[in-house]
C-alpha positions in Angstrom: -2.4 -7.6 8.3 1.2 -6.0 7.6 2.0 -4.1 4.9 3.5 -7.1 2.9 0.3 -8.6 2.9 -1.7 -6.1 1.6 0.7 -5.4 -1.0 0.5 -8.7 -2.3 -3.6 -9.2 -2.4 -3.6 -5.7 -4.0 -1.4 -7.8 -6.8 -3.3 -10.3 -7.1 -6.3 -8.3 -7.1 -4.8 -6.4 -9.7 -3.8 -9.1 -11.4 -7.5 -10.7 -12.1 -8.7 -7.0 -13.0 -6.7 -7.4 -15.6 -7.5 -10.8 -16.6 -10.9 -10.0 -16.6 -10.3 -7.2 -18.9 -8.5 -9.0 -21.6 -11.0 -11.6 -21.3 -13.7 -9.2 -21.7 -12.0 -7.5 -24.7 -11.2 -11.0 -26.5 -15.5 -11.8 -25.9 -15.8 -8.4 -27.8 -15.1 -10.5 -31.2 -16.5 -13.3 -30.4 -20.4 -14.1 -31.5 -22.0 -15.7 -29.0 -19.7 -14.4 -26.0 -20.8 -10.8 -26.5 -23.4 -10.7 -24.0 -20.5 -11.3 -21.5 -18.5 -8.7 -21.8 -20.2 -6.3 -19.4 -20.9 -9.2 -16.5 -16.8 -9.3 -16.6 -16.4 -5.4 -16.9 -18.2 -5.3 -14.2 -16.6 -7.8 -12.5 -13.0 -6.4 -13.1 -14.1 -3.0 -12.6 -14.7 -4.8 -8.7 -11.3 -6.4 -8.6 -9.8 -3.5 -9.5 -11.5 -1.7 -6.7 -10.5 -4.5 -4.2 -6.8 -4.1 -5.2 -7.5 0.2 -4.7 -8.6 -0.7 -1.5 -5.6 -2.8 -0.5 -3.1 -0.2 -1.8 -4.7 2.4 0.5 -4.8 -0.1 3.5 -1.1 -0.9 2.5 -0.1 2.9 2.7 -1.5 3.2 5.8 0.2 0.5 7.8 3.8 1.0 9.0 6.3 -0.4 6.7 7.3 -4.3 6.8 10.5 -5.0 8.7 12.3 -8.0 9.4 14.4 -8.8 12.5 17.9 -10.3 12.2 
């Protein structure tokens, strides 16, 4: 894995955390969606993790060159 490539699935990681949270915030409102909202806290609390972990894998991996 190069750095590039941990870089991006810490995005998209990142990126459904944060779905995930807007979901769970629009289910606050809604009457019979309530009971979700902690499954997909929980669940974007994880993604958010998974793109932590990708960051730290990313900083620890020489940097991405290309060659001419």
């Amino acid at each position: 894995m190069t750095r590039d490539q941990a870089l991006t699935e810490a995005r998209h990681a990142a990126a459904r955390a944060k779905e995930l949270a807007r979901f769970a915030d629009q289910d606050l409102s809604h009457p019979t969606l309530k009971a979700e909202v902690p499954l997909r806290a929980a669940a974007g609390a994880l993604w958010a993790d998974v793109a932590s972990a990708y960051a730290s894998i990313a900083v620890a991996l020489p940097e991405t060159t290309t060659e001419a």
